[in-house]
C-alpha positions in Angstrom: 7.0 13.6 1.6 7.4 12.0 5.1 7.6 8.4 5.6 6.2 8.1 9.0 6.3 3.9 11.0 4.0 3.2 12.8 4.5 1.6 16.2 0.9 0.3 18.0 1.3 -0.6 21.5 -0.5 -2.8 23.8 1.0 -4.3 26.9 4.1 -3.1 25.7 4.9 -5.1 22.8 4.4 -3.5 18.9 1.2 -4.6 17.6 -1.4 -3.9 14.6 -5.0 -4.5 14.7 -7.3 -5.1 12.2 -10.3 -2.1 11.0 -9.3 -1.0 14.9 -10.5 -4.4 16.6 -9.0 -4.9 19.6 -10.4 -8.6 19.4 -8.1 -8.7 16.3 -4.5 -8.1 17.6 -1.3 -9.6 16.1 2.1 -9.0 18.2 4.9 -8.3 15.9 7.7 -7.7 18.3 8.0 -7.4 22.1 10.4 -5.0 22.2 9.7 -1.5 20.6 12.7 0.4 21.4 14.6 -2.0 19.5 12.6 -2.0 17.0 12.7 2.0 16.7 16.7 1.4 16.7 16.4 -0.7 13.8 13.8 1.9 12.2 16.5 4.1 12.7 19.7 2.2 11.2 17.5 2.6 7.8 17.3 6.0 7.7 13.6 6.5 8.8 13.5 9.9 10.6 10.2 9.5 11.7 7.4 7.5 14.3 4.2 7.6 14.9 3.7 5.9 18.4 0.3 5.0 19.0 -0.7 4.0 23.1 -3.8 2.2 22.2 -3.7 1.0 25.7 -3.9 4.5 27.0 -7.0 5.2 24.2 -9.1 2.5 26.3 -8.2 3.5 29.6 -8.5 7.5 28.4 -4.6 8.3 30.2 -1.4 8.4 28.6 0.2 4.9 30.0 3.1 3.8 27.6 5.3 7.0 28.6 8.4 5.3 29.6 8.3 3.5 26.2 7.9 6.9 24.8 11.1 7.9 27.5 13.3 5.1 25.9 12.7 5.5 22.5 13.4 9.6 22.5 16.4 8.6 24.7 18.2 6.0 22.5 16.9 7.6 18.7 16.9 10.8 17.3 13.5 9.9 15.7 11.3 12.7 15.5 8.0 11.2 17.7 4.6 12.4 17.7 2.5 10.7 20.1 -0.8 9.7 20.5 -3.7 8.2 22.5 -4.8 8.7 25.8 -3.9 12.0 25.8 -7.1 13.5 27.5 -5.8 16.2 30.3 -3.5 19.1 30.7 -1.3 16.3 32.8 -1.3 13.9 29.7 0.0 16.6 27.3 2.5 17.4 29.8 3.5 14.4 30.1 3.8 13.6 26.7 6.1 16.5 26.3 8.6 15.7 29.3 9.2 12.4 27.7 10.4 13.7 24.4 7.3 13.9 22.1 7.8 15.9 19.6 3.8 16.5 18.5 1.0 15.2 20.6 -1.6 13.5 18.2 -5.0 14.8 19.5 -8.4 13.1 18.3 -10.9 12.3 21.3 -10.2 15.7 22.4 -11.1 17.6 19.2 -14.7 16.0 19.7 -15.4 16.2 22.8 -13.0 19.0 24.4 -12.5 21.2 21.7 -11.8 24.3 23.9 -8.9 22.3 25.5 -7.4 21.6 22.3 -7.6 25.2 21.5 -6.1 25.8 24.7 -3.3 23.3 23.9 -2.5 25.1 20.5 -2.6 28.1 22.1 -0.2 26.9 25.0 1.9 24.5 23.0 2.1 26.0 18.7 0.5 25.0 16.2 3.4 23.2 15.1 3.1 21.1 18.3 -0.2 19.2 17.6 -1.3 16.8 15.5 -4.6 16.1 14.4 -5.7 12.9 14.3 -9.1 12.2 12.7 -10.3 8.7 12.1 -13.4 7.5 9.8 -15.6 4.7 9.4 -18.7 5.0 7.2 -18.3 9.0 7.5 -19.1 8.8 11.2 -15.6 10.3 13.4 -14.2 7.3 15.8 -12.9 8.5 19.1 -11.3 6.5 22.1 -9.4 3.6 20.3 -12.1 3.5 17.6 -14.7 2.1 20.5 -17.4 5.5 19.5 -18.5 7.0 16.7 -19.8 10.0 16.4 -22.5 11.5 13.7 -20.9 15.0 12.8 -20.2 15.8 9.8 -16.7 14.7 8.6 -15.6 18.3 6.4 -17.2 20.6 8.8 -15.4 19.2 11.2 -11.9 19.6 9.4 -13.1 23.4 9.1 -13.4 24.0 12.5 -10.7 22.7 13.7 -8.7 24.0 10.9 -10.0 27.7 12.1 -9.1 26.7 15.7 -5.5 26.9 14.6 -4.2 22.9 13.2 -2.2 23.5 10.3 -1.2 19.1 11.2 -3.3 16.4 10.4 -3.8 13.0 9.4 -6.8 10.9 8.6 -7.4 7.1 9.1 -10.5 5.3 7.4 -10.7 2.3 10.0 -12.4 0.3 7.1 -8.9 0.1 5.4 -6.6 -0.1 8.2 -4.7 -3.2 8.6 -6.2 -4.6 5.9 -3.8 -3.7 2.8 -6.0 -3.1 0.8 -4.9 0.3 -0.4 -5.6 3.7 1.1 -8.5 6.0 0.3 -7.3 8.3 -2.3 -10.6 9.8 -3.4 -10.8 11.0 0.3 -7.7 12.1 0.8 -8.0 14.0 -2.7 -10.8 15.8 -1.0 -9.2 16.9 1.6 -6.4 18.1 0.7 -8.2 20.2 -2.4 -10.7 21.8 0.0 -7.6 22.6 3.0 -5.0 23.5 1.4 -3.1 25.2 3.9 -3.5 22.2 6.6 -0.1 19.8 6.1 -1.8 16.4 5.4 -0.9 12.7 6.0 -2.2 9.8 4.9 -3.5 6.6 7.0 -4.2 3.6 6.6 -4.6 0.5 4.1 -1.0 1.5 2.5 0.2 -1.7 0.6 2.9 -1.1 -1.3 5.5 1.5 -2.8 3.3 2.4 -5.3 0.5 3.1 -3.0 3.2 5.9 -1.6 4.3 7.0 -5.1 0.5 8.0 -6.1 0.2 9.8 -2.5 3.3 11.8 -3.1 1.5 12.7 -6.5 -1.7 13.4 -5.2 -0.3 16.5 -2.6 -0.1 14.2 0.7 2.7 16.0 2.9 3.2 12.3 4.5 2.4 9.1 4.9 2.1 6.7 7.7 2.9 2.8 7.5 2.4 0.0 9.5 1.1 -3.6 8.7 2.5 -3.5 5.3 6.3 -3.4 7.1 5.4 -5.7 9.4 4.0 -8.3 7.0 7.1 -7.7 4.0 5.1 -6.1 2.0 7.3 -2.9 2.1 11.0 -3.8 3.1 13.0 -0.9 5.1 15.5 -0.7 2.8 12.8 -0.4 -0.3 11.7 2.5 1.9 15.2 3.8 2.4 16.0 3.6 -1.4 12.8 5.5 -1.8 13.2 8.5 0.1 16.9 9.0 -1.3 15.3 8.9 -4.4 13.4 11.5 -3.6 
């Protein structure tokens, strides 16, 4: 299983919000290259960078950070929000993303994101689906939409993602565990879609019972930034495995 840091950014600086409240923002470091280094120098392989920035303002607009940070690791990078146009793919792509994360798009554009599949491989985009009280969130969690949450998986799924994660807003950043019975679901119902969890991830054995339950990854954020997951617990972890 993939253990995948995230890194939220907003003016730059690494930052986690709480059940996607931009009103709710904590900066844990200004300088997110550095902290990708030192991501890095414990063996973590992989980020999930997050422009919540660009999410508002519907553009990609933390690309250079995106530059640096594929410049100075070898992390593998997939790269999300604002990503809206042709040009923002592009972009995303130039400046060593690995996988664009796609989820405004797969509401409201969907023949563009079968366009990007199409243009880019499957293996190119990620899915990105976030929840809150079964309705899908799109543009830095600021609209919800009323479709229905597995039908949605199934179309998209038929469009050509094989990638995906899922985020239930209600648990993330608040460590209080991620939604198993969900992500059960899921994964029994799409089996052939590579799935990673999201989202209210606490503690090592939070990670242990995903691995069990079939999750292909999982990504973690406020628990590392708070101590409640050390790097090197994570690095002893993996070599375990």
């Amino acid at each position: 299983m993939d253990i995948i840091v995230a890194i939220d950014l907003i003016d730059g600086k690494c930052v986690r919000l709480i059940q996607g409240d931009f009103k709710r923002k904590k900066v844990y470091n200004n300088n997110p290259i550095e902290f990708a280094l030192l991501l890095e120098s414990y063996g973590i392989t992989r980020l999930h960078l997050v422009d919540l920035d660009g999410a508002r303002k519907r553009r990609v607009v933390h690309w250079k950070i995106l530059e640096k940070i594929a410049k100075y690791t070898n992390l593998i990078i997939d790269f999300g929000g604002g990503i809206h146009s042709d040009e923002d793919i592009r972009i995303v792509f130039e400046n060593g993303g690995h996988m664009a994360t796609v989820g405004s798009v797969a509401v409201k554009n969907p023949f563009l994101l079968k366009k990007w599949i199409h243009i880019y491989g499957k293996e190119k985009i990620l899915l990105g689906v976030d929840v809150k009280n079964n309705k899908i969130a799109t543009n830095g969690w600021t609209e919800f939409f009323n479709i229905p949450f597995f039908n949605f998986i199934e179309e998209k799924n038929n469009d050509g993602i094989k990638k995906m994660f899922c985020t239930d807003i209600s648990k993330d950043g608040g460590l209080s565990g991620p939604s198993f019975s969900l992500y059960e679901k899921i994964i029994k119902k799409f089996p052939n879609i590579e799935f990673i969890a999201s989202g209210g991830i606490r503690n090592i054995e939070d990670i242990d019972k995903l691995l069990n339950i079939g999750c292909c990854g999982v990504i973690i954020g406020k628990a590392i930034y708070e101590n409640k997951i050390s790097l090197l617990e994570l690095k002893n972890w993996d070599n375990k495995e």
